[in-house]
N, C-alpha and C positions, 0 to 999 in steps of 0.2 A: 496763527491768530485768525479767526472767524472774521471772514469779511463782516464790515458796518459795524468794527469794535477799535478801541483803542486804549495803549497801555495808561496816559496820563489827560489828567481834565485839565482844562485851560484856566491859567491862574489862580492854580490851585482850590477851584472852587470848593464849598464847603455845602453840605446836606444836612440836615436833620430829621433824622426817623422819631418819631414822636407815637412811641405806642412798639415795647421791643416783644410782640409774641410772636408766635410762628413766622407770622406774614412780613414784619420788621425786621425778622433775622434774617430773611430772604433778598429785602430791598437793600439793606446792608448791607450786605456780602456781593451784591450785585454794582452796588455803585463804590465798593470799596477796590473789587476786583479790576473794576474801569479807571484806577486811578483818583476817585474824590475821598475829600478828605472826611466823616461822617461822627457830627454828634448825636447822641441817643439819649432820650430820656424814658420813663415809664415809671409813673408813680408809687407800683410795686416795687418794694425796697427788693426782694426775693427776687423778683423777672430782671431788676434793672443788674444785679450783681452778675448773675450769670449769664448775661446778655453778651459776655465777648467769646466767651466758650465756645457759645450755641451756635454764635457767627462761623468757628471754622469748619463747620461738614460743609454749611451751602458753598462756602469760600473754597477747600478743594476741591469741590466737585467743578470749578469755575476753574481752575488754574488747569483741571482735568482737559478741558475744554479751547483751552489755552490763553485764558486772559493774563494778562503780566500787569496791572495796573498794581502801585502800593501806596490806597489811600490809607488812612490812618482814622482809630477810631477809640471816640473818646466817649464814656459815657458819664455824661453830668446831673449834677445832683437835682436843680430845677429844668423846668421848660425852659422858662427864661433863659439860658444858660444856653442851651441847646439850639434855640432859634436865633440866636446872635450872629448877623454878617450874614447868615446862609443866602443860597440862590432859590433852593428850593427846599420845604420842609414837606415829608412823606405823612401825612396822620394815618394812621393802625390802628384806632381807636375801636371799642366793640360796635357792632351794628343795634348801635342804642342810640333814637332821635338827642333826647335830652342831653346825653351823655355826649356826643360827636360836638353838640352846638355850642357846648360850652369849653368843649377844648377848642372849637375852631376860634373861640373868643378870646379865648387865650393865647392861644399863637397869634393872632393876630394884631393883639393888644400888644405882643413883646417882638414878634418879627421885623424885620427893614422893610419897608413899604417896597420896594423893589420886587421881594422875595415873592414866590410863585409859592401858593399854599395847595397843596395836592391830596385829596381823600382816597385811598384805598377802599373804598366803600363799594360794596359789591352790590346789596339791599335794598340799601336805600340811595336816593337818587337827588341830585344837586337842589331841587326847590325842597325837600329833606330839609338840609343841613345847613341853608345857606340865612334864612332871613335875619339871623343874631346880629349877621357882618354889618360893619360898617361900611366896607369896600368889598361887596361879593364877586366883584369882577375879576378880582385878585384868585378866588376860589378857583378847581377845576377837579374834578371827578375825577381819578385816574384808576381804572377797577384793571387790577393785574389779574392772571389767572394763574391760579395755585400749583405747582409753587412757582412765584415769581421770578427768582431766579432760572430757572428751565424752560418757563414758557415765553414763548417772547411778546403775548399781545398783551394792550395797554390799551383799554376803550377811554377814552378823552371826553367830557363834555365841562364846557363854558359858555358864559355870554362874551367875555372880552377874545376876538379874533386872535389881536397881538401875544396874549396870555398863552393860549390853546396854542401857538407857533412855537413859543418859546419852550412851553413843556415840550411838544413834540419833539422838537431839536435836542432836550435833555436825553429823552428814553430816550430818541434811535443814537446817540451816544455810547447808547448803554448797549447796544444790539437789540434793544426791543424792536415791536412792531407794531405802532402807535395808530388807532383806528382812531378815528371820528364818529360821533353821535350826531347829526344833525338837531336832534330834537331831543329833551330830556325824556326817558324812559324806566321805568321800573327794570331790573334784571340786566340792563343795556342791551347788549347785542348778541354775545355768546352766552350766557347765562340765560333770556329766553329762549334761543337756541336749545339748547343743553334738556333745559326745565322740557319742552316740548317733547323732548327724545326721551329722557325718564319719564314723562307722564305716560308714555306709549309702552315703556320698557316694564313700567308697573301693570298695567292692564293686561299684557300678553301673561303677563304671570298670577295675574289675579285672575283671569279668563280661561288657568289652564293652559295654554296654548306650548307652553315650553318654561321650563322652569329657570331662575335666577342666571344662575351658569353656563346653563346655552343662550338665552339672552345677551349676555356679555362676551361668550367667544363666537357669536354670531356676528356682533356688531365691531369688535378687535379686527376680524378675521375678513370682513368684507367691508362696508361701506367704511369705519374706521379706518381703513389702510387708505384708502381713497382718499377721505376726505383730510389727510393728512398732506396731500397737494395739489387738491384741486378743490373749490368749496362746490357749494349745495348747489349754487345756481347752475354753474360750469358743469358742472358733472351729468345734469340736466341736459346740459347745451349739447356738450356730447355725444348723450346717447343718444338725440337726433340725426344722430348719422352726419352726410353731407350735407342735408339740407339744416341743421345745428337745431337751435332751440324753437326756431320756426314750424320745424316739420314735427318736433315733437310734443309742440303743444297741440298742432292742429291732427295728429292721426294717433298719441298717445295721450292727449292732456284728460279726456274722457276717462281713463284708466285713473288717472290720477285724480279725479273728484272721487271715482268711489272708491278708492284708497283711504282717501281724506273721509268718505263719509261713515268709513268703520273703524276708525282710531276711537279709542277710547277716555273718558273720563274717569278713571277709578277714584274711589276713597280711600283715604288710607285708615279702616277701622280695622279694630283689632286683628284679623282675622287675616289681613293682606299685609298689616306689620309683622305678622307674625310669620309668613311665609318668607317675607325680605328678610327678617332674620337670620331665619336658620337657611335661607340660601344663600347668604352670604357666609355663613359660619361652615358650609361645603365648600365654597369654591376658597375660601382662605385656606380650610384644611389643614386648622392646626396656627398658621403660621399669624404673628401679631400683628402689630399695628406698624410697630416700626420697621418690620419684615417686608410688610406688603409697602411701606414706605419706600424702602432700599432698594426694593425689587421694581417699585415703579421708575424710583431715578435713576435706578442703572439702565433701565431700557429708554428712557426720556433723551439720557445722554446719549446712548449710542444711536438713537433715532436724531439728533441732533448734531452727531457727528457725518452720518448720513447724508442728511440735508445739505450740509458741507462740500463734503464730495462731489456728490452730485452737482451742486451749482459750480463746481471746477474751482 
């Protein structure tokens, strides 16, 4: 069993996923595998039926991994239904202002004033979704990253401290790795991240400089391997030698403004989607959507049994 996991939740606490698509079948199967017991709702009659199915690929690939927990999972006809008793309810709702505010008014209006109300929301950003509440301190952002079950970080933002503790206590339950926002942000923390790294990743290819596919097993192949255990700042730190991030701000930090000063802005007009197309449609070669899925989570997994290892 993965250190910072556990087979059963304490007193049988109870979850509600509110919103069962991709990213709900993920939070599912994540806190079902930990032991909690998990209602579901989603107002698609279609999504909410096949909602326990869909639960068992993320759910073996969990037991893969070696979680032993057996929450139980029910999925009910209303919200109401669903947010009953719960400790914590998951929303999954689409990344639509109007649409988020009014379900969050919904759970809120049928939730235990106890319950910890948690958005999945990657987009948009807590003063977003929050002014409908009644009690916004109750709210808290929790933006997983895709897919939740495999990845272990959870970027956190609230106003209420006590709130923001008690989530954090849920995820690392769960073996996540629950970051802090200090301050509300568009995108949070890894998502402008990321956006940053794609905006460059598009320019080098809009620039000519190397097409799609070397872009991608450039960045796999080198700083990806990297930054898989060590972040941006550290890796920095690093490669200042003995004297650490000191010496390499003061004898390489130069190099690095005019690094910075030739990244690029691209537009995505016709002309650079159409080259992100068909280099994506090379380096897939053929294979689908749920190919390149299967193919991502078998190497997620085994870079995460790695991880294992290595920390003994």
């Amino acid at each position: 069993m993965p250190r910072g996991k556990r087979t059963v939740s304490p007193k049988n606490d109870s979850i509600a996923i509110v919103g069962c698509g991709l990213i709900g079948e993920s939070w599912a199967a994540l806190f079902l595998a930990h032991g909690y017991n998990v209602r579901a709702f989603d107002p698609n009659q279609e999504t909410a039926e096949g909602f326990g199915a869909r639960v068992n690929r993320p759910l073996a690939q969990l037991r893969e991994l070696g979680a032993t927990g057996a929450g139980c999972l029910t999925v009910t006809e209303t919200l109401a239904e669903a947010v009953a008793g719960v400790v914590l309810i998951q929303e999954n709702a689409p990344e639509n202002i109007p649409l988020k505010r009014a379900v969050l008014r919904e759970i809120e209006e049928n939730a235990p004033q106890s319950a910890i109300i948690a958005s999945s929301t990657s987009a948009l950003t807590w003063s977003d979704i929050s002014p409908d509440l009644q009690w916004p301190h109750r709210l808290v952002t929790a933006h997983p990253f895709n897919p939740p079950h495999l990845v272990p970080l959870v970027e956190l933002y609230g106003i209420d401290n006590a709130i923001v503790v008690q989530a954090e206590a849920i995820y690392r339950n769960l073996g996540r790795h629950p970051v802090r926002l200090k301050k509300d942000a568009v995108g949070h923390i890894a998502n402008r991240l990321a956006s940053a790294l794609w905006r460059e990743a598009v320019h080098i290819v809009a620039e000519g400089i190397a097409d799609v596919e070397a872009v991608d097993a450039a960045l796999v192949h080198g700083p990806g391997l990297r930054w898989s255990v060590v972040g941006a700042h550290m890796v920095y730190h690093l490669g200042g030698g003995t004297g650490g991030i000191s010496h390499y701000l003061q004898h390489l930090g130069p190099s690095q403004v005019r690094r910075w000063q030739s990244l690029g802005s691209p537009d995505l007009t016709p002309e650079v989607c159409a080259a992100l197309i068909d280099g994506i449609a090379q380096e897939a070669a053929g294979r689908s959507i749920e190919e390149l899925e299967a193919d991502r989570d078998f190497k997620l997994i085994n870079a995460l049994k790695a991880r294992e290892i290595a920390r003994g």
